[in-house]
N, C-alpha and C positions, 0 to 999 in steps of 0.2 A: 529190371529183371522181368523176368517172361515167365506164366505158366504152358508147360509143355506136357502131353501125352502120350501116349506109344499108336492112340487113334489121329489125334489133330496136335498143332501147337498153341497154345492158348496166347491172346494178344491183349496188349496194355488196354484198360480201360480208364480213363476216359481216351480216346485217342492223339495222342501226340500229331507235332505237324508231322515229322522225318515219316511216321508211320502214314500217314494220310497223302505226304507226299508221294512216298513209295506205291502205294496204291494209285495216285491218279497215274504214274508215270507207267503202270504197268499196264492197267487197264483201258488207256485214255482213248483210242479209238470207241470201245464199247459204251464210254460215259459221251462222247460226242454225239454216237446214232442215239441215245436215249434223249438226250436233250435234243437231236434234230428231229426227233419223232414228236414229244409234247409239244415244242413249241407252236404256237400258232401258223395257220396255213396261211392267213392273212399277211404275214409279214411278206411271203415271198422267199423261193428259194435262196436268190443271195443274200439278201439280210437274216434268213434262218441258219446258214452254214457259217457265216461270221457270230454270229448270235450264241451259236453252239460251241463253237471253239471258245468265246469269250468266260462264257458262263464256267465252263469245265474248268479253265485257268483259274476262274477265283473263286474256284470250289474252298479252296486251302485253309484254315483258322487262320488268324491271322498273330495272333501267339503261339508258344506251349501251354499247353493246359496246365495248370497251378497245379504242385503236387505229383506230378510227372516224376518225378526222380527218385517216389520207393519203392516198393513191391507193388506191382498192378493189381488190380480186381483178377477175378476170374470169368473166363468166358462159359456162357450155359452152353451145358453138352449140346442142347440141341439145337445151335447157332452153330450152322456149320460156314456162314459168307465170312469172308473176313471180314474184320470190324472195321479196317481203312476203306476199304470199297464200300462197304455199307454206311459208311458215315459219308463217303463224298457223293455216294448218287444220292443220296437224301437231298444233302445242300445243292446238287442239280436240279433234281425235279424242280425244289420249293421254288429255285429262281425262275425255274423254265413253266410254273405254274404262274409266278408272280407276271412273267412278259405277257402272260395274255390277257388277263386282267382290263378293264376298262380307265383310261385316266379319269380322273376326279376334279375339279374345276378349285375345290377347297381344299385339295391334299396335296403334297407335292410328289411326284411321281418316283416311285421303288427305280430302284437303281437297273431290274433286269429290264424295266420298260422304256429305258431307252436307247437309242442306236450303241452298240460298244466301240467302245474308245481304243480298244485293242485287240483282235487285228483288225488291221484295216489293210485291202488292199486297192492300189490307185490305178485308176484306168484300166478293170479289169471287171468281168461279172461273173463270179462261181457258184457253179453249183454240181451235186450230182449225176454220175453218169443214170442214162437213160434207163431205165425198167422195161418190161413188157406191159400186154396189158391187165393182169391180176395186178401188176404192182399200181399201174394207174388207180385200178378199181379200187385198191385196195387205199391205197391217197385219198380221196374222193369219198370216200367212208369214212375214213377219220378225222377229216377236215370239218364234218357233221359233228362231231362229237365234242362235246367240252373239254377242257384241259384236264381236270383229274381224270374223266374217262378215256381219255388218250393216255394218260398214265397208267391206267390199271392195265387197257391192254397191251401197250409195252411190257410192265412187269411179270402180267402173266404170258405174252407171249416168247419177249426176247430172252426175260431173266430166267422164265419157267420158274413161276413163285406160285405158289399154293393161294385162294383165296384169302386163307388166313395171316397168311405172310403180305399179304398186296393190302390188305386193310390194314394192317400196324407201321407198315412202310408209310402209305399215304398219309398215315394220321402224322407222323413224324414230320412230314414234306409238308405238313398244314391243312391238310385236307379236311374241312368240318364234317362229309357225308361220305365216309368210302365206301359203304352198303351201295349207295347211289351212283357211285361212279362205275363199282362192277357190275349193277344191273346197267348200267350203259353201255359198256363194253361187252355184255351179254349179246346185247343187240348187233353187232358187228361179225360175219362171220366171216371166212379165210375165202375169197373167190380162187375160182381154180383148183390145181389138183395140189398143191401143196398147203403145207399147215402153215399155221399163222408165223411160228419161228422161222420158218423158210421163208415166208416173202420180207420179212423184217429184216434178216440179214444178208437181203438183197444187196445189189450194188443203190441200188433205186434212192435206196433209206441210208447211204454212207460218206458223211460230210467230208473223208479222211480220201476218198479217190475223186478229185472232182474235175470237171470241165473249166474253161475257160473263153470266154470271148469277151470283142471289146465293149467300153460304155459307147454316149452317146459323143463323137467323136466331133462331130461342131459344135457341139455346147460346151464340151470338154475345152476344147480351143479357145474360144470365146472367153472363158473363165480364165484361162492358161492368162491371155493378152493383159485380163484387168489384174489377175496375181502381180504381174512382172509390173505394172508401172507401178500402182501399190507398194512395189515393194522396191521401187527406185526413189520414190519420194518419200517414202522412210531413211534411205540411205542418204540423201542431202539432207535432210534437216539433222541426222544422228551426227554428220558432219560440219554442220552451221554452228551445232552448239557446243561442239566439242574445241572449233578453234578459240577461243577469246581464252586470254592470261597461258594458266599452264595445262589447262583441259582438265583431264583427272588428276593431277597431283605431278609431280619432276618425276621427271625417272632417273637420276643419278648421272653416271658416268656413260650410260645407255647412247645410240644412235638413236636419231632420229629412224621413226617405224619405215619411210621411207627410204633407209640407206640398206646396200647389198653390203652381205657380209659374207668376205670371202671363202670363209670356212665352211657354212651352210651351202653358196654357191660348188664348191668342189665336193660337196656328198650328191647335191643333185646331178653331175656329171656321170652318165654312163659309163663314158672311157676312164673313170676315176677306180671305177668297181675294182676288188680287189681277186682277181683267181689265182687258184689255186690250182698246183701244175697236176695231174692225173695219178703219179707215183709219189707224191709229198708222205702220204701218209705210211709209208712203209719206213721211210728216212727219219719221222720225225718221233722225239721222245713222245709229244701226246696224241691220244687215238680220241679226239672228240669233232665236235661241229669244224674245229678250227684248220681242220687237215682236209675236210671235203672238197673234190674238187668241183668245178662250175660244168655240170650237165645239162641236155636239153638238146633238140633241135632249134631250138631261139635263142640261145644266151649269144648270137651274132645280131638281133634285132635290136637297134639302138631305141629305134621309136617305144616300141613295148619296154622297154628298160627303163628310158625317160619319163613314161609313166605312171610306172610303179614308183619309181622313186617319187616322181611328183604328190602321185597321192600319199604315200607312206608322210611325206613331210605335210601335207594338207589336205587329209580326206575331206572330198566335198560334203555334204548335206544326204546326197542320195548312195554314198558309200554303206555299206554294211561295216562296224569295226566291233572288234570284239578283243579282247585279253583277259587273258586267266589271272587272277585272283593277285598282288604283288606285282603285275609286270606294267613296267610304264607305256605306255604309247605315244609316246613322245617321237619327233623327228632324229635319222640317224646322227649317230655324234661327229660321225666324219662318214667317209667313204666305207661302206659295208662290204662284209664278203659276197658272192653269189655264190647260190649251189643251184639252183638250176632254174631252167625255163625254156616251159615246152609247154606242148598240149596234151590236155586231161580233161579226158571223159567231156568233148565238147568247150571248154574254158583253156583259156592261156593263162598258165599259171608261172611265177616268180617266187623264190623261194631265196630269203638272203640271211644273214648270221652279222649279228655286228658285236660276236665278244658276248654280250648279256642275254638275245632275245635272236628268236628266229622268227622272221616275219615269212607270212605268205599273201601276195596278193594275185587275185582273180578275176578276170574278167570274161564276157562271153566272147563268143570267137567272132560274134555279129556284131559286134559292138560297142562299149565301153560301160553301157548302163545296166544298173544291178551289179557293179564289181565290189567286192568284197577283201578286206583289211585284217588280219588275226597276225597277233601276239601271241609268244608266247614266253616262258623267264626259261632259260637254260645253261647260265652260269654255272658252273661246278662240275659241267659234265663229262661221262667219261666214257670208258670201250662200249660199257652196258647202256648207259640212256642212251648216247645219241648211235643208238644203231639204225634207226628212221625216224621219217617225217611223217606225218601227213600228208601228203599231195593234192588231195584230189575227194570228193564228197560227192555223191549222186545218189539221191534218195535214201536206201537200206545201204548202203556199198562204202568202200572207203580203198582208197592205193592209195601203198607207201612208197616212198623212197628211199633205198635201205642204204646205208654206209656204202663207201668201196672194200670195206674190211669185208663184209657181208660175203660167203662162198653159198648157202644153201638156206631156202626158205621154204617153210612148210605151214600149212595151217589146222589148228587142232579142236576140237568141238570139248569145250573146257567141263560143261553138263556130262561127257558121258568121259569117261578117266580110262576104260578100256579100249573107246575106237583109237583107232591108228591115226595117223597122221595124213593130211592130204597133201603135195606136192605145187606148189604154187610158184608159177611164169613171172618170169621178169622178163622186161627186155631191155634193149642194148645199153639205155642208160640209169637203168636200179630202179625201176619201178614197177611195183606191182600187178597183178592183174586183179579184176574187183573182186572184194570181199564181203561178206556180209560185215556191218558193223554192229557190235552190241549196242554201241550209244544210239541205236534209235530205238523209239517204243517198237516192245515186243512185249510179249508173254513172260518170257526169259526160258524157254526152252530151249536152245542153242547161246553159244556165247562162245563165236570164233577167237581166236586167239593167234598170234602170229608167232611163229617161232621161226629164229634167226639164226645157225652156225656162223660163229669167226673163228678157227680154228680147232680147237679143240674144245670151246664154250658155248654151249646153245642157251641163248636168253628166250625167255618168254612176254610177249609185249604186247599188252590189249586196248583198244583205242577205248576213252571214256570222253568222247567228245571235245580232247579238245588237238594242237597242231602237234605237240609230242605226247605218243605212245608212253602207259606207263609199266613197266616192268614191273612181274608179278614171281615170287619165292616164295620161300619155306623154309622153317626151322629156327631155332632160337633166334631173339634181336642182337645178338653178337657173333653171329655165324649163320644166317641166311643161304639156303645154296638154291640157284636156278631149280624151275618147280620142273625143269624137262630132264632134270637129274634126280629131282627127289625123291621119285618112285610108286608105287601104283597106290600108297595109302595118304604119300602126301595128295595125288591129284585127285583120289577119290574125297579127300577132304573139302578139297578146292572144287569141287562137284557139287557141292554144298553150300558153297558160300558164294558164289559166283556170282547169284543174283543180288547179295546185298553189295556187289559193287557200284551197282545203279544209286545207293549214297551218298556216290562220292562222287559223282560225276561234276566235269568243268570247276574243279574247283584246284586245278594246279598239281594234282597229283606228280608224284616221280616214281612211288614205287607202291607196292602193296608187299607187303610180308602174310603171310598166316603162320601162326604157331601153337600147334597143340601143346599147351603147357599142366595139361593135367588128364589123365583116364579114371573114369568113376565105375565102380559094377552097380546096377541098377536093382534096386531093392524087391521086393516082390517080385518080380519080370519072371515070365515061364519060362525064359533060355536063361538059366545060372549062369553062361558064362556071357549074359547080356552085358556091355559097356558101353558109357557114354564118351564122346570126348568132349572134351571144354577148350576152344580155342580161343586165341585172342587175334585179328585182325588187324593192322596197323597201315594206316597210308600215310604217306611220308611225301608233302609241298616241295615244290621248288623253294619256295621262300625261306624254308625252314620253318616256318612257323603255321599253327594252323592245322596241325598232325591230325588224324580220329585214326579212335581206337575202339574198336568194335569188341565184341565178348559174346561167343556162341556158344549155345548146347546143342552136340548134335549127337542125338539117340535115336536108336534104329526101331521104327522104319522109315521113320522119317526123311522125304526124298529132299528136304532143304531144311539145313540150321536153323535155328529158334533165334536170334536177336535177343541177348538177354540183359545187355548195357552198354552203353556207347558213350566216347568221353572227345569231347571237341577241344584241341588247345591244350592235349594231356600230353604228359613225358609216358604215360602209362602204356606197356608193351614194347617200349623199344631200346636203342641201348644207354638212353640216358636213365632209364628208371624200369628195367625190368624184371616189374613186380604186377601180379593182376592176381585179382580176390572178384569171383563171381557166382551167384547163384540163381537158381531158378524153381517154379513148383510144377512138381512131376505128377500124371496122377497113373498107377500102376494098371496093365492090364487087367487084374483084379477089382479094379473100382476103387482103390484106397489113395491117399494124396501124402506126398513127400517132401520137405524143404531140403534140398540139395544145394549144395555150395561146393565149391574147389578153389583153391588158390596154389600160385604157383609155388617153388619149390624154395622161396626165403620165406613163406608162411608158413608158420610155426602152431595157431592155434585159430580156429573158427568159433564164432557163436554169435545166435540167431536169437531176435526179440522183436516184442510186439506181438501181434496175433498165434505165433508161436516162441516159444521158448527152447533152447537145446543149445550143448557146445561140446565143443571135440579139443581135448589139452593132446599136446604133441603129435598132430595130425593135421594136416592141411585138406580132407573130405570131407565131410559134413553131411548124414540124412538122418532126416529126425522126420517120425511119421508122426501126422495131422490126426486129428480124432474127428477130421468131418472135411466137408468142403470149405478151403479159405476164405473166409468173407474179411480179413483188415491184411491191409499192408504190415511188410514185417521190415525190420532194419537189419539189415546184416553187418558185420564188422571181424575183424581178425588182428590178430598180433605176429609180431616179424622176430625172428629168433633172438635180436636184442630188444625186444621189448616195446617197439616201435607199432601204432598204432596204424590200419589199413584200411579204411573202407571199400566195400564193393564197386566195381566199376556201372555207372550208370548214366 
């Protein structure tokens, strides 16, 4: 549970990972240029722009923080960064402090001082696009300075932090002398006619748009030749020792690894694919994946067919393969359906349906290397999920491939509940024209959304990263109705919550519900007829299992929901068990603090312990005022109108 304001929302202390997560993934550009600013000029731009990318990844705890799961501290008023962000540039800097550091002959070298193990990229040298020359001079000056005085001025230039604020940061990052670090950065001033934040969030300074050229390409070669024999004379002796008796153990009733077996031969058969005639789906009782017909300008190219399937059944080494959470990736079981294959955005892409999984695979139009393998589970599905695909990925962008049921598609900017609707091109064979996709890092100030007509039903379907779209509603978990039905208070809700979908991403989604299961009037508040709402959140896997269920307060003016408890693996808000008890600490425009709770409408009685005390008999609301600012975690709990005990959701 969450303290929340009518000025800020107040955030768990000590920081959770989801909460720490959420912040790198929002912020993560900004935590990159900071780490590519401290670190040392010595390393060299492309070891500095791998370096940064590394460091930000494993900003993360690597647990939950113990004790996470009761009522959080409070945030001091006048802590206005978020705590996620400000916990993860910390563990930046300290690393991007640590890289420059000298090794030691008696110690063994800190983890950021040496090359990162991930990312790596082969045959390639990145770095930032070019500057002018204030950004040069500006380089060239910093490169003088020591690592915490590269830090302070970052902090005070990019983050605009107050001296006060840049010495408690640094002390946090490990800095023994911050007094010393911003009289170093004193010394440094802004060449040119711009201020120091201006040349900072140059392109000059941004690890996240960068160039590319090659290594050294005959020594490159030369290594390539002794990789390969290396790696031939592993392969006879892994073979020498494997013939004598029975190698690893009998394998039963099994063929020799040697023998073709006829049935895996006929799924790698192109002419074996299974289409589907263009009007099938009008004839047939079901409306899913299994009625689509085989689109494309290529679904006549045998060769691009034989290799999808090739790889599908044995991605090489330098494949990309990827699947959502539950879905096997395993080779097809027989002969798979095709739904299409064509070209997108630069890549030949194949899209096939075998009954369980919708595979996509990709290649570039130059060539075969860097082609790419996704999985994804789509069993069960029906008119609503499989209304599209994925297709296609470039950059911020995403095209779908929408059903043939599909008559009208439109796109909606999910943040603002009163713009209209945008009108968006297909052509001849149901694909999209590019979109902005929310599953890349942004801000979250937009979060396009695709809405689809099939006859008289418009669904609403947002990508979260992975090859199926997942469909987003409203209203009770036993009566859900499309969010492009619900109406202008359902989607101003969903205005609100939109960014904690970033949660849930690639983790198998099928659907998201929100359901406001309680409205609270808000105690002290100067508008008497102030109300909060309390909603519950719900995403619902392919797998069936694996659900979260999120629990929001959202009170005005607040331009985004408060996160007040989250439950992974819960029956909690849906229709196997829906029931949800949640609460949060309010503190009134007045300056006074509130313990607020709601539960949904089989909760019969609330009451709050620990740091405070208070209960509500035959009421499911709960505000009980604070005699000061909360300093202990409190327990929350409720009873169910037969008597049945509920804890808060968390």
């Amino acid at each position: 549970m969450l303290n929340v304001s009518t000025q800020e929302l107040a955030a768990p202390a000590p920081v959770d990972v989801d909460q720490a997560e959420a912040a790198l993934v929002e912020h993560y550009p900004r935590l990159v240029r900071i780490a590519y600013l401290v670190l040392p000029p010595a390393l060299g731009r492309n070891r500095r722009v791998l370096t940064a990318h590394s460091l930000v990844q494993r900003a993360l705890p690597r647990r939950r923080t113990p004790g996470a799961g009761g009522m959080p501290g409070q945030r001091r008023a006048e802590d206005a960064v978020d705590p996620g962000y400000a916990y993860v540039r910390v563990r930046v800097l300290r690393q991007a402090l640590d890289a420059g550091l000298p090794l030691r002959l008696r110690a063994l070298p800190r983890r950021a001082q040496l090359p990162p193990l991930l990312p790596q990229v082969w045959g390639l040298r990145l770095f930032p696009r070019a500057g002018g020359a204030d950004e040069l001079s500006l380089d060239q000056r910093l490169s003088a300075l020591s690592g915490p005085g590269r830090a302070a001025y970052v902090l005070r230039g990019l983050e605009r932090q107050g001296d006060a604020e840049v010495r408690r940061v640094l002390a946090d990052a490990g800095v023994a002398n911050p007094k010393a670090a911003l009289a170093e950065a004193d010394g440094v001033d802004a060449p040119g006619e711009l201020s120091a934040a201006g040349l900072l969030e140059s392109p000059e300074f941004d690890p996240c748009s960068l160039q590319a050229r090659p290594t050294d390409l005959m020594r490159r070669r030369r290594h390539g030749r002794a990789a390969l024999a290396a790696l031939a004379a592993a392969v006879v002796c892994g073979t020498l020792l494997a013939l004598p008796g029975d190698g690893w153990g009998p394998d039963g009733a099994a063929a020799p690894s040697y023998a073709r077996n006829p049935v895996a031969e006929a799924a790698l058969d192109p002419g074996n694919l299974r289409r589907v005639a263009p009007a099938a789906w009008q004839r047939s009782d079901r409306t899913d994946f299994s009625v689509w017909p085989a689109r494309g300008a290529l679904t006549g190219d045998r060769a691009l067919l034989r290799r999808a399937l090739a790889v599908w059944a044995r991605p090489g080494a330098g494949v990309q393969v990827s699947a959502t959470p539950g879905t096997p990736p395993g080779p097809p079981m027989g002969p798979p359906q095709l739904l299409f294959a064509g070209e997108v955005d630069h890549a030949r892409v194949v899209l096939f349906h075998d009954g369980l999984r919708a595979v996509r695979y990709a290649e570039p139009t130059d060539g075969t290397e860097g082609a790419a393998l996704d999985f994804a589970r789509t069993d069960g599905a029906d008119t609503a999920s499989a209304a599209a695909l994925v297709v296609g990925r470039s950059h911020a962008n995403v095209r779908y491939l929408t059903a043939p049921w599909v008559r009208e598609v439109a796109v909606r900017d999910l943040v603002q509940p009163l713009a209209a609707t945008r009108p968006v091109a297909r052509d001849a064979h149901g694909v999209t024209s590019a979109l902005l996709s929310p599953a890349a890092p942004s801000e979250c100030r937009e979060w396009d959304v695709l809405e689809v007509r099939d006859g008289s039903a418009t669904r609403t379907l947002t990508d979260l990263g992975e090859l199926v779209p997942a469909r987003l509603t409203s209203g009770p978990p036993a009566a859900p109705a499309d969010l492009a039905d619900a109406g202008v208070t359902a989607r101003a809700e969903w205005a609100r919550t939109a960014c904690l979908l970033q949660t849930v991403r690639t983790t198998g989604v099928r659907a998201v519900n929100s359901w406001r299961f309680a409205e609270q009037e808000l105690p002290g508040a100067a508008d008497t007829a102030a109300r909060a709402a309390w909603l519950c959140t719900r995403a619902e896997t392919w797998r069936g299992t694996g659900g979260v269920a999120l629990a929001q307060f959202q009170a005005p003016p607040a331009r985004a929901g408060a996160l007040v408890g989250k439950a992974e693996g819960s029956p909690a808000c849906g229709t196997k068990d829906p029931k949800v008890l949640a609460g949060a600490l309010w503190r009134s425009p007045d300056g006074r603090w509130w313990m607020l709770a709601a539960g949904s409408r089989q909760v019969a009685s609330v009451a709050v312990a620990g740091g405070v005390r208070g209960a509500v008999e035959h009421d499911r609301l709960l505000a009980v005022e604070l005699p000061g600012k909360p300093a202990e975690r409190v327990e929350l709990t409720g009873r169910l109108e037969d008597g049945t005990r509920i804890a808060s959701l968390r």
